[in-house]
TIDRENLUM-50514 format. One line per field, with one value per residue: x, y, z of N, C-alpha, C, CB in turn; residue in three letters; chain; residue number from 1. Coordinates in steps of 0.2 Angstrom, whole numbers, plus 5000, padded with zeros to 4 digits. Atoms other than C-alpha are relative to their C-alpha. Last residue first. Glycine has a CB too. Layout:
N
neast: (X,...) $
nnorth: (Y,...) $
nup: (Z,...) $
caeast: (X,...) $
canorth: (Y,...) $
caup: (Z,...) $
ceast: (X,...) $
cnorth: (Y,...) $
cup: (Z,...) $
cbeast: (X,...) $
cbnorth: (Y,...) $
cbup: (Z,...) $
resn: (ALA,...) $
chain: (A,...) $
resi: (NUM,...) $
This chain:
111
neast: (5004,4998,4994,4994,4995,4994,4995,5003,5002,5005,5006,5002,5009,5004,5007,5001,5007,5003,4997,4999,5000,5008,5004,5004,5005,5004,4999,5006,5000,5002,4995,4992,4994,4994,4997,4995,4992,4997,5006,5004,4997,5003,5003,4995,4996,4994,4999,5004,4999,4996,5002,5001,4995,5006,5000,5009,5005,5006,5001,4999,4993,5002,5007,4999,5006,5001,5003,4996,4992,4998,4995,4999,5004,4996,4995,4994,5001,4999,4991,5000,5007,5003,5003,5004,4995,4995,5001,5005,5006,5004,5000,5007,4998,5006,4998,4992,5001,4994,4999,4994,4996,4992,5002,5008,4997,5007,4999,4996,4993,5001,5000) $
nnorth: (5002,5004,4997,5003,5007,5006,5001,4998,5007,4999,4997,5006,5000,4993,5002,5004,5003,5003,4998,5004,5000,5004,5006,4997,5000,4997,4995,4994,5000,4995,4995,5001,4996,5000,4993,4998,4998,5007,5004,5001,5005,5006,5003,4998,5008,4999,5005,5005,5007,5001,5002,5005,5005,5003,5000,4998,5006,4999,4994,4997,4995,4995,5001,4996,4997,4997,4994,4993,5001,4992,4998,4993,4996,4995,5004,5002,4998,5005,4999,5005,5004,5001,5004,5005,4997,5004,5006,5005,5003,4996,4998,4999,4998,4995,4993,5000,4994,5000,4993,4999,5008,5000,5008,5005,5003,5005,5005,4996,5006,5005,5005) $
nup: (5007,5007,5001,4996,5004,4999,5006,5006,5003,5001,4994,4996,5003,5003,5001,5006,4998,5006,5007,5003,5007,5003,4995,4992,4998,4995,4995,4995,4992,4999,4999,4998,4997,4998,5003,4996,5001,5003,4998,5003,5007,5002,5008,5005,5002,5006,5006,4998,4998,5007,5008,4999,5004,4996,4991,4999,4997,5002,5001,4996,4998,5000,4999,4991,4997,4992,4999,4997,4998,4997,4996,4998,4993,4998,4994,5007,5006,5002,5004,5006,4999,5006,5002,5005,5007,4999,5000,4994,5002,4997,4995,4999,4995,4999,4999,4999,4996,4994,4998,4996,5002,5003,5005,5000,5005,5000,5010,5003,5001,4998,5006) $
caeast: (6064,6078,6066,6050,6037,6024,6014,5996,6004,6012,6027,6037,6036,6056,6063,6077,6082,6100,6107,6093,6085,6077,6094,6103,6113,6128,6137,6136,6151,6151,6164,6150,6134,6124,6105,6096,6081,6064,6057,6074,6087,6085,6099,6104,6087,6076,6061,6061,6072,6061,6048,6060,6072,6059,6071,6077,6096,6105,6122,6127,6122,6109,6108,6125,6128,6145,6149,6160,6150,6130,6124,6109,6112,6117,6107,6094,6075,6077,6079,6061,6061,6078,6082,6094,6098,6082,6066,6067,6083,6099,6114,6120,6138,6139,6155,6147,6128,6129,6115,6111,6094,6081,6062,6060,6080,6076,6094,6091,6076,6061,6068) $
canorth: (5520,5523,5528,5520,5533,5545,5559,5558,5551,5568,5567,5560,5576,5575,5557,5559,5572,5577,5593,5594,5609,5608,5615,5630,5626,5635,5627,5614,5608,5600,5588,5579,5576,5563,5561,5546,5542,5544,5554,5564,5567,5583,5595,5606,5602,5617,5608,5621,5634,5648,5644,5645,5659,5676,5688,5680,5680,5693,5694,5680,5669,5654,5636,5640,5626,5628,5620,5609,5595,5595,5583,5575,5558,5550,5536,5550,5556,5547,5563,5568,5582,5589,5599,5608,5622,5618,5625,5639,5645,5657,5653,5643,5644,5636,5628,5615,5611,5594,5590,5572,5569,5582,5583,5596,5604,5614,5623,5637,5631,5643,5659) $
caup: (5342,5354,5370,5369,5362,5370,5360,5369,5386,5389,5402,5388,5378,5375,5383,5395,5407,5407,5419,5430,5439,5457,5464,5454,5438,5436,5422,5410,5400,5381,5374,5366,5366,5353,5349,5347,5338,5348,5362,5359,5373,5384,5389,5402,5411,5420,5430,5443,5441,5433,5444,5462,5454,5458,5452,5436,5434,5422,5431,5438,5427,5425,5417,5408,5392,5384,5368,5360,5351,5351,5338,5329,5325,5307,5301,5295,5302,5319,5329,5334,5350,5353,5366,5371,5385,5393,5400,5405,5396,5403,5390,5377,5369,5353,5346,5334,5333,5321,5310,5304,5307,5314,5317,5332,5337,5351,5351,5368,5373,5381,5379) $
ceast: (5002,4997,5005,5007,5004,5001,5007,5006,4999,4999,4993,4995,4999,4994,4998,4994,4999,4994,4998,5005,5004,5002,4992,4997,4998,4992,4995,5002,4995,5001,4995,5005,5005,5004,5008,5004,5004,5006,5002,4994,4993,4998,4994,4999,5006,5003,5006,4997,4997,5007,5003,4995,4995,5003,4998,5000,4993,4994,4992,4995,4999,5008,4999,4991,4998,4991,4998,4996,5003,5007,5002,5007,5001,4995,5001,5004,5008,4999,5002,5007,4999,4995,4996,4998,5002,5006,5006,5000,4999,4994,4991,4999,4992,5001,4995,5003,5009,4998,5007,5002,5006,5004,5006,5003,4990,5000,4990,5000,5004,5006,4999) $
cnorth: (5002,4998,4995,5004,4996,4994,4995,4999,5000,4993,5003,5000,4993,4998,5007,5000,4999,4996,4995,5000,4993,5002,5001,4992,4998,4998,5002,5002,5004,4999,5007,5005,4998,5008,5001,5006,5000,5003,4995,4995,5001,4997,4994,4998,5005,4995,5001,4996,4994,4993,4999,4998,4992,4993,4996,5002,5002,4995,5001,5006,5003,5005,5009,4998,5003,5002,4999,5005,5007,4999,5005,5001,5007,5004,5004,4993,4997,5001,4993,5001,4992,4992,4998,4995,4998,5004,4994,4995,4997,4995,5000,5002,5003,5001,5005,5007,5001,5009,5001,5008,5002,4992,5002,4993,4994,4997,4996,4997,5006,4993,4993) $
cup: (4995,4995,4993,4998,5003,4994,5002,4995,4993,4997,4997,5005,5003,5001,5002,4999,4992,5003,4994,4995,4999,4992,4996,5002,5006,4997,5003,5005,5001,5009,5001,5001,5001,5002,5001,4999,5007,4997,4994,5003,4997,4996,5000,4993,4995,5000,4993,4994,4998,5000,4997,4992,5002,4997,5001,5007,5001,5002,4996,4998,5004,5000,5003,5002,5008,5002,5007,5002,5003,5003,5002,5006,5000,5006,5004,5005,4994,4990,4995,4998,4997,5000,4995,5002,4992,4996,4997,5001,5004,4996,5004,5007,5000,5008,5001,5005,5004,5002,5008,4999,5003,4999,4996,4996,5001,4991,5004,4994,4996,5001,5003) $
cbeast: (4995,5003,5005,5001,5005,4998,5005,4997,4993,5000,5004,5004,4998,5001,4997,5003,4993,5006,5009,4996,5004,4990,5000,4991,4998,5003,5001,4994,5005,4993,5006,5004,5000,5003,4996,5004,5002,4996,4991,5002,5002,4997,5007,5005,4994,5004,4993,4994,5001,5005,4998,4998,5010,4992,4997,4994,5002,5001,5007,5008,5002,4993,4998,5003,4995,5007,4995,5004,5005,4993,5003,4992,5002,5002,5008,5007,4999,4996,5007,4995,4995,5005,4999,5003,5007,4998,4995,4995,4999,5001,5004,4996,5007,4991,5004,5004,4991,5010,4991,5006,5002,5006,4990,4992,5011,4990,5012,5006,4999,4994,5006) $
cbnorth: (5002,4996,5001,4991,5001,4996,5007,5008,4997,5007,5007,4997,5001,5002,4994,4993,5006,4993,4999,4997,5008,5005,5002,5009,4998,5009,5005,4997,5001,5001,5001,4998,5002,4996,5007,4996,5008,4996,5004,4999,4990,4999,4995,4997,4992,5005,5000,5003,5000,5009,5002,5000,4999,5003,5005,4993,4998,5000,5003,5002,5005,5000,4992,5013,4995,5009,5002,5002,4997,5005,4998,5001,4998,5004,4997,5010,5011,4995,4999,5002,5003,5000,5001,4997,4999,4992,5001,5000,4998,5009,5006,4994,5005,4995,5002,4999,4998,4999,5002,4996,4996,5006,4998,5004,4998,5006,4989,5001,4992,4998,5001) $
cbup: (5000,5001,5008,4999,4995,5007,4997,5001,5002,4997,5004,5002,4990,4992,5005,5000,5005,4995,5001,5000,4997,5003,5012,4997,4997,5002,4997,5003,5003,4995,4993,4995,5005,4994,5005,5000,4997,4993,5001,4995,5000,5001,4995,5003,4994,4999,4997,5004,5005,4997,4997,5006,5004,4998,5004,4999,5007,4994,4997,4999,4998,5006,5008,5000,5000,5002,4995,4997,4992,5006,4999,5004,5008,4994,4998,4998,5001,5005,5008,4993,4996,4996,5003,4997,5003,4998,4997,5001,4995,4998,5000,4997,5000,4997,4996,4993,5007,4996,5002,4997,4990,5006,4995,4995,5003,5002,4998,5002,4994,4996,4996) $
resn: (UNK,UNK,UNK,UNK,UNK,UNK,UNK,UNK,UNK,UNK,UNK,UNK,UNK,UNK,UNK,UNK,UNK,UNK,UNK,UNK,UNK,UNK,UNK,UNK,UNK,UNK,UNK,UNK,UNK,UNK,UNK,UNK,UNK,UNK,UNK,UNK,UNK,UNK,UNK,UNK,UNK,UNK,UNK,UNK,UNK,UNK,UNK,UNK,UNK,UNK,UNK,UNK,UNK,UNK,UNK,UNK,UNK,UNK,UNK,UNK,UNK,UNK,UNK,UNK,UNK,UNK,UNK,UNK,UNK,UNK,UNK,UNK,UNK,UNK,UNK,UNK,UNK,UNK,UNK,UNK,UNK,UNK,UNK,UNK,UNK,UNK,UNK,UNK,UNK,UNK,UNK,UNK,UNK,UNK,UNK,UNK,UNK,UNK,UNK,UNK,UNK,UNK,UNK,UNK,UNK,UNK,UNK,UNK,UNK,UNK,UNK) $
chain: (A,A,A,A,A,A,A,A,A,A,A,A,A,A,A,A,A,A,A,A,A,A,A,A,A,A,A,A,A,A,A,A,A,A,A,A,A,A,A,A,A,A,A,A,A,A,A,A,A,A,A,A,A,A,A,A,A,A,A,A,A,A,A,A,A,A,A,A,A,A,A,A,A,A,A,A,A,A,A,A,A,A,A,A,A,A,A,A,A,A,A,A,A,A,A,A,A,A,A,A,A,A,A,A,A,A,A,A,A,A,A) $
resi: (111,110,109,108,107,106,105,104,103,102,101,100,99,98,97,96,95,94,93,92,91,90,89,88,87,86,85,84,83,82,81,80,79,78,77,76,75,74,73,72,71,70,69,68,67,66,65,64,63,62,61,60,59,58,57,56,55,54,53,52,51,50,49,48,47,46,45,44,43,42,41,40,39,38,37,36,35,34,33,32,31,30,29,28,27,26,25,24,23,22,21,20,19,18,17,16,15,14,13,12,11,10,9,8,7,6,5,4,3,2,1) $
């Protein structure tokens, strides 16, 4: 699985007591978040980058750019009281700015 919450074009939404494991690309991420006052939110929950027991054979691709979470390209988003777990070297627990690495849908952060 690519994300575990991919959260595209959200306001106020909370993601409570979730337990996310094993994704390529992040454990959340959410795209558009400026839809309400109110931010997107991931309170009490456990992101694992890999396990013990069901790891990819071949760890340098499926490592390699994985993020625990990453913020919106606009809005704001809000963690809380969550903990990340066993991720591997060439991964990242917060990378900011969804899709920022593509000129075509860049925004300043907090828009």
């Amino acid at each position: 699985m690519e994300d575990g919450v991919l959260a595209e074009q959200t306001g106020n939404v909370i993601f409570d007591n979730f337990t996310i494991a094993e994704n390529y690309r992040a454990g959340v991420e959410f795209y558009v978040a400026n839809f309400t006052k109110e931010m997107p939110s991931v309170t009490n929950s456990i992101i694992i980058g890999q396990s013990q027991t069901n790891m990819a054979s071949v760890t340098t691709n499926y490592t390699s750019g994985m993020a625990g979470a990453i913020t919106p390209r606009s809005g704001q988003s809000n963690i809380t009281n969550t903990r990340f777990y066993n991720y591997p070297a060439g991964s990242v627990i917060l990378k900011t700015c969804s899709i920022c690495d593509n000129l075509e849908l860049f925004t300043n952060l907090g828009t």
